[in-house]
C-alpha positions in Angstrom: -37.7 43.2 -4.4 -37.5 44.4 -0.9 -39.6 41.1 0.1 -37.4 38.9 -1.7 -34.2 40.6 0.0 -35.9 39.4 3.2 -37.0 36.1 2.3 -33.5 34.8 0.9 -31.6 34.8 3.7 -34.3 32.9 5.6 -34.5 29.7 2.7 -30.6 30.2 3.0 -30.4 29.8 6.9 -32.6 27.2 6.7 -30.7 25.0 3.6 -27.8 25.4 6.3 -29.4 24.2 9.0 -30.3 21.0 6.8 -27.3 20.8 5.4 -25.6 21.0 8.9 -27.9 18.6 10.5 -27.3 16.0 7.4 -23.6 16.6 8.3 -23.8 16.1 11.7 -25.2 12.8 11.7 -23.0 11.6 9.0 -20.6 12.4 11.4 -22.4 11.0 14.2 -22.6 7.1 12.0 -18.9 7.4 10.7 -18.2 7.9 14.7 -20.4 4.9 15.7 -19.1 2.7 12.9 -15.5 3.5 13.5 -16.3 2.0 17.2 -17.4 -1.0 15.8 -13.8 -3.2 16.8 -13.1 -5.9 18.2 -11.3 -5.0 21.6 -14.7 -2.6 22.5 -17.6 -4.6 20.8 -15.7 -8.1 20.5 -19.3 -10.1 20.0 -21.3 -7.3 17.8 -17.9 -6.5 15.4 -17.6 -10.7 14.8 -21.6 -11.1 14.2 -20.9 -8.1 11.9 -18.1 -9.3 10.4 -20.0 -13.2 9.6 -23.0 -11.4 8.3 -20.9 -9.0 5.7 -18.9 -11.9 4.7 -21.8 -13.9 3.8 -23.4 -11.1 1.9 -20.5 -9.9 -0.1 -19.9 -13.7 -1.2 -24.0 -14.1 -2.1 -23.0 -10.6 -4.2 -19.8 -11.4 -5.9 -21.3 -14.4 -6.9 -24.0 -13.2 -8.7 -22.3 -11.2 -10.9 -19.2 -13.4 -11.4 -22.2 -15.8 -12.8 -23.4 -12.8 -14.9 -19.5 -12.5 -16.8 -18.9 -16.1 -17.3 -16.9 -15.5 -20.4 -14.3 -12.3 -18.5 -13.6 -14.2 -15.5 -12.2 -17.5 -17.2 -10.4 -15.2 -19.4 -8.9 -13.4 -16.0 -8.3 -16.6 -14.9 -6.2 -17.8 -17.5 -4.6 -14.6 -17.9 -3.7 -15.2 -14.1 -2.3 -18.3 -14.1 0.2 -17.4 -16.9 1.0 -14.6 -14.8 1.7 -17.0 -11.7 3.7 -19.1 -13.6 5.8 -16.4 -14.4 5.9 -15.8 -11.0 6.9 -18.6 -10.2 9.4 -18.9 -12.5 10.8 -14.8 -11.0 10.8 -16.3 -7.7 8.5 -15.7 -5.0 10.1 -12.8 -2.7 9.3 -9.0 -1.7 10.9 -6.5 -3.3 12.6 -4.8 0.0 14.1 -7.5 1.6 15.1 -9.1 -2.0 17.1 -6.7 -2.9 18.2 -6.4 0.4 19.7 -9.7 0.0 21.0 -9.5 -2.9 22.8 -6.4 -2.2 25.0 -8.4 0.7 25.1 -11.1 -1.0 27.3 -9.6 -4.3 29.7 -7.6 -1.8 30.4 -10.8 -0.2 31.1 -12.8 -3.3 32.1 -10.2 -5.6 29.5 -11.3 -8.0 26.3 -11.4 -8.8 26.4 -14.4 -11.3 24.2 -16.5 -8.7 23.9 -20.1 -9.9 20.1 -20.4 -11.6 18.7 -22.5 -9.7 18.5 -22.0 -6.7 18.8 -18.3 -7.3 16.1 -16.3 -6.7 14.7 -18.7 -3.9 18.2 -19.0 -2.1 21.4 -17.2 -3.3 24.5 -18.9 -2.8 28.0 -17.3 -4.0 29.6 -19.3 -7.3 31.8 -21.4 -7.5 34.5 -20.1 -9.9 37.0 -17.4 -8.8 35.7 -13.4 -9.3 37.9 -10.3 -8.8 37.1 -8.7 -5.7 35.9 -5.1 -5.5 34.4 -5.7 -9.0 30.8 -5.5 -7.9 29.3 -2.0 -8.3 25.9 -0.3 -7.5 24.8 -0.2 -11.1 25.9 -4.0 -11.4 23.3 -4.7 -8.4 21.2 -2.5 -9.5 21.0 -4.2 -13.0 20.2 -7.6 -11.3 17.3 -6.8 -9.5 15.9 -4.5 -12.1 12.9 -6.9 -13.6 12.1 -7.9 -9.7 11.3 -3.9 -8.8 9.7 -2.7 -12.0 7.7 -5.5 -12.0 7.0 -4.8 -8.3 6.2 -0.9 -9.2 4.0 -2.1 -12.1 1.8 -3.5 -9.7 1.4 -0.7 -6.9 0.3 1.5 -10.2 -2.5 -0.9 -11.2 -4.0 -1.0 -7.2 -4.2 2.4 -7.9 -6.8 1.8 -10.5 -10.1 1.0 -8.3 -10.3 4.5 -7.0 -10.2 6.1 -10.4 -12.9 4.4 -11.6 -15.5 4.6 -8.4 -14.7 8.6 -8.6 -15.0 8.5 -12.7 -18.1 6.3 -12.7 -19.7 8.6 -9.5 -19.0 11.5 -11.5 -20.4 10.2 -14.8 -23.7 8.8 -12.9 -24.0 11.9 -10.5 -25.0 10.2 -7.7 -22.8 9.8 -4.3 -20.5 6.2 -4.4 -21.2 4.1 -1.2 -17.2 5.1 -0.2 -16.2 7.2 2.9 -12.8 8.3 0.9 -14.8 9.8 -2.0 -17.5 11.8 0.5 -14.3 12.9 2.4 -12.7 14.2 -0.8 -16.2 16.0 -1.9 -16.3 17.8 1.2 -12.3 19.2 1.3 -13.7 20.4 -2.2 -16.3 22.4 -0.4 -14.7 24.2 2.4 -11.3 24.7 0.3 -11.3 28.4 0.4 -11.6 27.9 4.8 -9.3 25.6 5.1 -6.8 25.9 7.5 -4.8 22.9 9.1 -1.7 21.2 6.7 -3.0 18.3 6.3 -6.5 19.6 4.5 -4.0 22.4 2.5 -1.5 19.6 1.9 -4.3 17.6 -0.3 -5.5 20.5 -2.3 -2.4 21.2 -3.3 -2.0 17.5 -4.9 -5.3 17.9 -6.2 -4.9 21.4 -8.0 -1.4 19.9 -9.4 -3.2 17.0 -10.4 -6.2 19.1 -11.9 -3.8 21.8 -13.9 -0.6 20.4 -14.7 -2.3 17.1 -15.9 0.1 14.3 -17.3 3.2 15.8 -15.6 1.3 16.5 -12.5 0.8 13.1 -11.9 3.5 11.4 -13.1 5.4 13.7 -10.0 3.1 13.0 -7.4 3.6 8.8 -8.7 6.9 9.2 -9.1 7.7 11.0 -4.9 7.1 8.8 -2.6 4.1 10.3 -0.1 1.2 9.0 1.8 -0.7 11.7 -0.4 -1.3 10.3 -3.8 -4.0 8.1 -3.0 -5.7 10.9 -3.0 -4.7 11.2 -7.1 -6.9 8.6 -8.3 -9.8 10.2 -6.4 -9.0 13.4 -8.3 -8.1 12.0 -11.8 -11.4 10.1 -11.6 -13.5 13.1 -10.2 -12.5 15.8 -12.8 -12.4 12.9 -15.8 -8.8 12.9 -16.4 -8.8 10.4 -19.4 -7.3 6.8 -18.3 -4.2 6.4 -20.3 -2.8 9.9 -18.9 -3.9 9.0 -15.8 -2.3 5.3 -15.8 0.4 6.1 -18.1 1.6 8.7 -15.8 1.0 6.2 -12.8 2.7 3.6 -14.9 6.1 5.5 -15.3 6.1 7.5 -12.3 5.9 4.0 -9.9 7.2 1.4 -12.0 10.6 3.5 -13.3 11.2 6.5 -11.8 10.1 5.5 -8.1 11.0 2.5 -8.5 14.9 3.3 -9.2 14.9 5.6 -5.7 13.7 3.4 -3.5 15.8 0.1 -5.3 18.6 3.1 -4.8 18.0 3.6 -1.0 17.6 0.2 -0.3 21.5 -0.5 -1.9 22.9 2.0 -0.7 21.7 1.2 2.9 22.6 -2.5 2.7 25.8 -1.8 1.3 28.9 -3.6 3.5 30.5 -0.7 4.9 27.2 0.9 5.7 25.7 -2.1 7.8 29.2 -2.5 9.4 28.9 0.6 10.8 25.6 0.7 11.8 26.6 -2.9 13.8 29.6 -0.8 14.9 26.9 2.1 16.6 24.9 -0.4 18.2 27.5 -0.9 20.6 28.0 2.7 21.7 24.4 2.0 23.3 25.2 2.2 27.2 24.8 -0.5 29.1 23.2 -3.0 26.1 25.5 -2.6 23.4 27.6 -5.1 23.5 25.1 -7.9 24.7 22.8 -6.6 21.5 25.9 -6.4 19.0 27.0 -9.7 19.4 24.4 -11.0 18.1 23.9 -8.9 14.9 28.0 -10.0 14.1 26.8 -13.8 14.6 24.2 -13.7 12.0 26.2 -11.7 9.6 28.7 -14.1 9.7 26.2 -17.3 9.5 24.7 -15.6 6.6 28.4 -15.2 5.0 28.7 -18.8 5.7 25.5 -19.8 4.4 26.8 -18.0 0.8 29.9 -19.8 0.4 28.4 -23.1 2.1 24.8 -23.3 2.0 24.7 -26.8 3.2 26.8 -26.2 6.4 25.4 -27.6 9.7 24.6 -25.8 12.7 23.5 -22.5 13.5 24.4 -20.0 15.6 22.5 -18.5 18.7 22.6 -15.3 17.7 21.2 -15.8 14.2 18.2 -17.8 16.1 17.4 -15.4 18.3 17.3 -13.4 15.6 14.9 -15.5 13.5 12.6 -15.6 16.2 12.4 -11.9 16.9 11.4 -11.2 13.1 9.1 -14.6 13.2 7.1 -12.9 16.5 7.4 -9.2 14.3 5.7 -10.9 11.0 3.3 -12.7 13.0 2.1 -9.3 15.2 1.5 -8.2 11.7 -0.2 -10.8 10.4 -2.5 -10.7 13.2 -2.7 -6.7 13.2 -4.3 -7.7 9.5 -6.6 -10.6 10.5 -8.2 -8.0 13.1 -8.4 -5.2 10.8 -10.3 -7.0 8.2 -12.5 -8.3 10.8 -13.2 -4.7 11.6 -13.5 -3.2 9.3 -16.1 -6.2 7.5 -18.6 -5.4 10.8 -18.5 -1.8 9.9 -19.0 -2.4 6.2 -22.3 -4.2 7.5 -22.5 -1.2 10.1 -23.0 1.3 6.9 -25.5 -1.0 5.6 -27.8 -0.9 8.4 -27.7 2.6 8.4 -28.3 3.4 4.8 -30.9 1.0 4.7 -32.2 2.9 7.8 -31.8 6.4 5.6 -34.0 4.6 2.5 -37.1 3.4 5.6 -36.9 7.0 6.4 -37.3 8.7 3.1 -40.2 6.5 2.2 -42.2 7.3 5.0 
């Protein structure tokens, strides 16, 4: 007994040691692969990038040949749903309702002539009573746009519910850095310290022990933190339909209603009047800036009562091509982080394929 007392600690100190070492160059790859970008490696990231491209294609390929018969039916089941896309209107949910919201304070109304409402709202023609527009009236017009919006942000939430269900099921560790991260705030829960680390346990133990109503309030808050829910649903086998159901309603109704709230109430006349109003308190730049924002308000008044007016005014280009440059910044921020992170896809590749050399040897 005395000899086993002695030898325990020594197996023990030495499974750390492994499982410290294993750590540490995990550690060491994620930091090496997370270097892997185009403004430090421009050459090796777009080699990198090329090669995972032309990988992942050979690999989609295959098994999109292997389920012939699902993927026409998700075809067909996506074309109907671009149709009705189509027929909605093409716009973002923000900046839709957005619109819409000045648009029925100007006109008094939100019977927009159909078409060429939703692609271009104009005011109508016959006379409305002023003052007769109210939030629930705005609110009601742009409902089907936002839940349909909120519908969709619940099923991208789908993917990592089942790689964390189907890891779990398998027992065998998922080829995903999100999922390894999660396993290991699981392990040093009790000695963690900083908010963030505390801040995802507590989403996960509300997820784990409240269940259905546990996640339908992290859906239904908006916070960066319930990504981290379909990670946990998956992992402790939280059956789908309480998982999804609770996603379901929590995004596509209850969220749905307080951000379309927020986004009235901020666009509402009076409020962007005064926030036009603040911009020229600004010393020294307010007035040149404000001038500007009052020029394309009015053209966009114009524009509702007369969409086929000529001219424009200076201010409302200038302001076109400031949000132009801003959308294409982030349309290039995208390009280059896809680019990115493809090399470092390929990266982890090479390095587990490194790992499986090893453990043959």
């Amino acid at each position: 007994l005395f000899l086993a007392k002695r030898v325990g600690p020594k197996e023990n100190r030495n499974g750390n040691f492994t499982d410290a070492s294993l750590r540490e160059r995990k550690q060491q790859d994620r930091e090496e692969r997370l270097s892997l970008v185009l403004w430090r490696k421009p050459l090796l990231t777009l080699q990198y990038s090329f090669l995972e491209t032309l990988v992942t294609l050979k690999e989609w390929t295959g098994r999109l040949w292997q389920r012939r018969g699902a993927v026409f039916l998700v075809l067909v089941l996506f074309s109907v749903f671009s149709m009705a896309y189509s027929i909605e209107g093409a716009h973002q949910k923000g900046p839709h309702i957005a619109s819409v919201t000045l648009a029925a304070y100007e006109c008094g109304s939100v019977n927009f002539p159909e078409p060429p409402y939703p692609a271009q709202i104009i005011c109508p023609e016959e006379e409305v009573v002023q003052d007769s527009v109210s939030l629930w009236t705005i609110m009601s017009k742009v409902r089907l746009e936002a839940c349909m919006w909120g519908a969709g942000t619940a099923i991208g939430e789908l993917p990592p519910y089942f790689m964390a269900r189907a890891a779990r099921l398998s027992g065998a560790g998922p080829d995903d850095e999100d999922y390894e991260e999660f396993e290991e705030m699981l392990e040093q829960a009790q000695s963690a310290q900083d908010f963030a680390t505390r801040a995802k346990l507590a989403v996960q133990n509300l997820v784990q022990k409240v269940g259905f109503l546990g996640i339908l309030a992290c859906a239904s808050i908006p916070n960066p933190l319930f990504d981290l829910a379909g990670i946990t649903c998956g992992h402790f086998l939280i059956p789908f339909w309480t998982f999804f159901g609770a996603t379901l309603i929590g995004k596509a109704v209850i969220k749905m209603h307080i951000q379309k709230l927020f986004v009235i109430i901020t666009f509402s006349r009076h409020i962007v009047e005064q926030m036009v109003s603040l911009i020229g308190v600004i010393p020294g730049v307010g007035t040149s800036l404000q001038k500007p924002f009052r020029e394309y308000l009015e053209a966009q008044r114009t524009k509702l009562h007369n969409p086929v007016a000529d001219g424009t005014p200076a201010g409302e280009n200038w302001l076109s091509w400031v949000f132009e440059k801003v959308v294409l910044v982030m349309v290039c921020y995208f390009i280059l982080s896809i680019i990115n992170s493809m090399a470092q896809s390929y990266a982890k590749r090479l390095q587990q394929r490194k790992y499986s050399e090893e453990k043959t040897k």
